[in-house]
Phi, psi and omega in degrees: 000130183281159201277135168315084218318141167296148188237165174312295200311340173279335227228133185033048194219043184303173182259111177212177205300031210233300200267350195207123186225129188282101203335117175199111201304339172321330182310326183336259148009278166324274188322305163308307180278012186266310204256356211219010190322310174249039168262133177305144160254302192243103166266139170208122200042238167280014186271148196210134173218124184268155192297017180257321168289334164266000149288313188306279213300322164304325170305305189309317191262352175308303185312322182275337168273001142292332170270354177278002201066037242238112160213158205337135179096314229262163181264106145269110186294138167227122168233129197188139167279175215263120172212168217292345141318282172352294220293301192296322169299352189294327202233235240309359177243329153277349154333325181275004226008059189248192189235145149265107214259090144278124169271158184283113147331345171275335184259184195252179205297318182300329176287328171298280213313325209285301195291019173257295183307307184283346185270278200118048163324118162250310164265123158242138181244140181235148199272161171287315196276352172241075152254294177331302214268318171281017147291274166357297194301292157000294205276006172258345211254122163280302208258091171295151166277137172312101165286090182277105177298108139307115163241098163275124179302338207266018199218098170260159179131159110128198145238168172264112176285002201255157162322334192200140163315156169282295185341302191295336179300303190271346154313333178278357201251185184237127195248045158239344168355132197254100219280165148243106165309121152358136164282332167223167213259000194269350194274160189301134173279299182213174176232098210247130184242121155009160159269009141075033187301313191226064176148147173316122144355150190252085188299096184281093189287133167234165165239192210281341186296298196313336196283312197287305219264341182288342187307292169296002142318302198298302168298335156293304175304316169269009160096013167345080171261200212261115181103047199298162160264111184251160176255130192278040183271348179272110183295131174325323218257342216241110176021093191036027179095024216044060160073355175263010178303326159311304163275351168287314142334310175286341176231029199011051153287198203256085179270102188300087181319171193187090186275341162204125180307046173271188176279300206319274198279022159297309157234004145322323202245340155311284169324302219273306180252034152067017156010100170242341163252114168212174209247122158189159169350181143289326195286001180262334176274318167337309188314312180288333171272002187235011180265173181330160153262011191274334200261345174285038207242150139114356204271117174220012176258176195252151177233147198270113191248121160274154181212177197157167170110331188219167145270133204270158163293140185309284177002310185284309202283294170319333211275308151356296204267320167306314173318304209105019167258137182251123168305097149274090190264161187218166179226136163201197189226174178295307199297323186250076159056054185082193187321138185212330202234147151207140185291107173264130178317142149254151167286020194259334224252008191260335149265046177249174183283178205277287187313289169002287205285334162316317190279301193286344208270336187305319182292150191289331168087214200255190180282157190301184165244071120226029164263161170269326200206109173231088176268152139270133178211188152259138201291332206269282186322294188114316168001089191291153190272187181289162178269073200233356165080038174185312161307106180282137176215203181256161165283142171202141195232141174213135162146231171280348191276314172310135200307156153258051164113158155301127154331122209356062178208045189323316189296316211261330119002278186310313176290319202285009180257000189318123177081030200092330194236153174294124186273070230296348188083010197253125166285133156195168165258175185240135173285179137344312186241018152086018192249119192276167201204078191315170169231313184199191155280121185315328170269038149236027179260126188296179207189094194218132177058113064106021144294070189308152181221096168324112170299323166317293175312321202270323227251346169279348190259329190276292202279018168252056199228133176289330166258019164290060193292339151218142190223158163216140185264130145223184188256120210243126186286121170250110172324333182258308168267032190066325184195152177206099154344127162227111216255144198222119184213137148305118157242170174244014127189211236255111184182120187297162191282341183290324236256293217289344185309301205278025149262330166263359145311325161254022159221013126258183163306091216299340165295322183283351201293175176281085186294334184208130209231129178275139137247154163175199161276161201232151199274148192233141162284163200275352179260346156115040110312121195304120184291047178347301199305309162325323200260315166299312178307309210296333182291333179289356184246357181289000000 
């Protein structure tokens, strides 16, 4: 490409520190403890912290992981729930100019150790309640990290493996500390690794541009104003929180700690701290939707739902929306920080019916407003497919959102960037009105008599059946049709596979229907994904 010629506009109009500064959400922080020094940032149990005391502590332990010899590039690990530590390593650690590694709390010792060996841990700070497995992990590792305990009051149980309490870390450090911004905004912030379904974890590098424009994304797309109460039910560890520790910083809200995800202090703390936003799965609204109604009683300001991870069922979302919560789903990947595409509201679409506004909410929708680039296309061609609601391609995403790559994994880089665009591996179609609409993962999709059949679709139709409470569609090997939907369903009570045949028979296409039906519990992945591949084994043994 040839180079772009100079202009009056080239000439004597550099760039310095006066016109320019490099993007890194820590200012965030900064700011919230300037203008706002005694509004609460952090509640956990009776504990209460205003963001000028959580600006002090993040200096402290930044200052203090410098006295461990910590220096610039290197990994520092938290495997921990989300309490008000998590939150502070968020800003303290690159603050310290280290990278931050959150591990998923879910795996297992060998899954620590590994992402622990590839990240190059040099610090881990550990949770009490994950000690037995990072004991484990530990006795795997030749080259170990200095370990640093939490000890939560809010936790009996677990031991300290570590040289020292955090409390004792940060005594050692200064909370004038003199912070320095990234000399550039492309070096790495934090580090994420994949669920490693069928195969070693992925490491996902993010930088502080990407971090600082998804906070803010995250807050335009959901209509964010100043001073949200958000609730922590979305783990800290699952791409940075999607970014919002960051942004709850950027809009010096309230962040409501949240150490297990049930329903009961779900909407307890709903009730008690006047909660109006949090983030989770569809299987955290399932949840929610299935608890007693004595606990849903008493809500009556309105709250604000994200929703991501799956494609949630209308069904799940309508369910929401009775309660009185308004649903907003977004779709993304680990790779592009979380929410990247959001189902954006129109107001035209608010007199339509509750199941209607369910259907359309359902679809993943358009790009976020800080991506730069969002197709259905063919993965090969690039070729976008028509916008007709029925021609199926891959998702592909480009821009500031986007990951910089896998970690010491140039190939596996190099394919998802092919052809310029991020590849997500997610089939969808594109409507009429430019709102993408996944249909499946490419390695789900059935393939019966020379039919594609959306796994996705047969599994939207299984959750508005009253007793289904988790359902998964998979491809079952058939001698006559090659694949035959074999439906895997959680049930909540008493109900034949005859009952679910004949409920999709009468609400789909009889080709699409489920030739065979499971019940039991369905395998997860540690971030609660259904785990397909598992299930795909399990149909070779029926």
């Amino acid at each position: 490409m040839p180079a772009t010629p100079m202009s009056i506009f080239d000439q004597q109009l550099d760039q310095n520190s006066a016109n320019y500064a490099t993007l890194t959400p820590v200012s965030f922080l900064e700011r919230s403890a300037q203008v706002y020094p005694k509004r609460t940032a952090i509640v956990h149990g009776t504990l209460r912290r205003s963001w000028l005391e959580t600006w002090q502590r993040c200096r402290r332990l930044a200052s203090a992981l410098q006295g461990l010899g910590i220096k610039a590039g290197e990994t520092v690990s938290i495997i921990a729930p989300n309490i008000p530590e998590h939150y502070e390593a968020h800003f303290a650690v690159p603050m310290s100019g280290a990278v931050l590694n959150s591990i998923n709390t879910r795996l297992d010792p060998e899954a620590v150790a590994f992402i622990m060996e590839h990240a190059e841990t040099r610090v881990l700070l550990v949770d009490r309640e994950f000690s037995t497995v990072v004991s484990r992990a530990l006795k795997l590792m030749p080259r170990k990290p200095i370990v640093i305990d939490i000890d939560d009051p809010q936790y009996e149980g677990g031991e300290l493996i570590g040289q020292m309490r955090y409390e004792e870390l940060l005594a050692k450090g200064d909370e004038q500390f003199i912070y320095t911004p990234p000399d550039d905004e492309w070096r790495a912030i934090s580090l994420n690794y994949t669920s490693g379904t069928t195969g070693n974890p992925k490491g996902v590098v993010y930088h502080h541009r990407g971090a600082y424009l998804n906070a803010l994304s995250n807050i335009v797309s959901w209509g964010m104003t100043e001073k949200p109460v958000y609730l922590w039910t979305l783990p800290m560890f699952h791409c940075n929180g999607w970014c919002f520790p960051w942004a709850l910083a950027a809009v010096s809200g309230t962040n409501v700690c949240l150490r297990h995800v049930r329903v009961e202090p779900i909407f307890e703390l709903i009730r008690k701290e006047g909660v109006d936003h949090f983030c989770g799965a569809p299987i955290v609204l399932n949840m929610l939707n299935g608890g007693p109604q004595a606990l849903k009683e008493g809500i009556e300001h309105k709250v604000k739902v994200m929703t991501a991870g799956a494609a949630p069922p209308a069904s799940v979302i309508e369910g929401m929306e009775a309660l009185g919560f308004s649903v907003t789903h977004v779709y993304g990947l680990t790779e592009t920080y979380g929410p990247s595409v959001v189902c954006a509201w129109k107001g035209e679409w608010d007199e339509l019916s509750l199941t209607e506004r369910a259907r359309l909410k359902s679809r993943q929708g358009v790009k976020a407003p800080m991506l730069e680039g969002l197709m259905v296309a063919d993965p090969v061609t690039l070729e976008p497919v028509p916008a007709d609601g029925i021609t199926i391609g891959e998702i592909m995403m480009r821009g500031n959102l986007v990951m910089r790559g896998y970690l010491k994994n140039p190939s596996a880089s190099e394919e998802a960037f092919a052809g310029g665009w991020f590849h997500s591996g997610d089939l969808a179609v594109c409507h009429p009105d430019n709102y993408i609409e996944i249909k499946d993962r490419s390695k789900d999709v059935i393939i019966s008599g020379g039919e594609n059949i959306s796994s996705i679709e047969v599994e939207d139709i299984l959750y508005r059946h009253p007793k289904v409470r988790e359902a998964a569609v998979v491809a079952r090997p058939d001698e006559k049709w090659g694949e035959t939907p074999c439906a895997f369903i959680d049930a909540s009570g008493e109900v034949t596979a005859e009952e679910i045949i004949e409920f999709c028979r009468a609400n789909m296409a009889h080709f699409k229907v489920p030739k065979t039906v499971v019940f039991g519990e369905l395998p997860k992945t540690s971030t609660g994904k259904i785990q397909k591949y598992l299930l795909r084994n399990r149909t070779k043994e029926l």
